[in-house]
Phi, psi and omega in degrees: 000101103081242189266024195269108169308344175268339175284343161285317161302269198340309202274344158080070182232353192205138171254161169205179182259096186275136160268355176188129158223145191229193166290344204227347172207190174204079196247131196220143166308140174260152194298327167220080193294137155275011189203154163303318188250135175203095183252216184199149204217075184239171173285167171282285224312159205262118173235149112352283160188227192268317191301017175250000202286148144234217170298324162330292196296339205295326186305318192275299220294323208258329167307303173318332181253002105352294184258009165294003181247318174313321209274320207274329198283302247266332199246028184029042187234086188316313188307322194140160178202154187244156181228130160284106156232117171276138188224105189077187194281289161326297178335344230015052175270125198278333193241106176323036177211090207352128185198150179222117180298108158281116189240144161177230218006030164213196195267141160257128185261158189217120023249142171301306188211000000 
């Protein structure tokens, strides 16, 4: 996409700070963590968002949630972590491009929000 700010990261058109990369995904630190550990998790392929994945994705989709406990394993965070997707306008997902907020090195309070 175009104007996606997160396909410019994937596309290294934006620099970060990575926490992991493969041919099929990317997890980079976020610019403003809600956690001591706060990474974002997206495929490079452009999806919108979870209400977009299809049958098209599993292959991308299922490596991805595959590999959230090595990134998690990888950011030490042994105790627990919590993973996020904001979905839509309620949702706040603020940026249009599937992405799942990794958190952990503190206590997660319920209900998040």
């Amino acid at each position: 996409m175009e104007n996606c700010i997160f396909c410019k990261i994937a596309n290294k058109e934006i620099p970060c700070s990575i926490a992991y990369e493969d041919d099929v995904i990317m997890a980079f630190h976020d610019l403003q963590p809600q956690a001591p550990v706060h990474v974002l998790i997206i495929p490079k392929e452009h999806i919108a968002s979870l209400d977009e994945v299809s049958f098209d994705h599993v292959e991308a989709m299922g490596w991805l949630m595959a590999k959230v406990t090595d990134i998690a394993a990888q950011l030490g965070l042994e105790n627990g972590y919590r993973l996020v997707c904001n979905c839509g306008e309620d949702g706040m997902q603020t940026v249009k491009h599937l992405h799942f907020h990794l958190l952990g090195k503190r206590k997660m309070l319920w209900p998040p929000g």
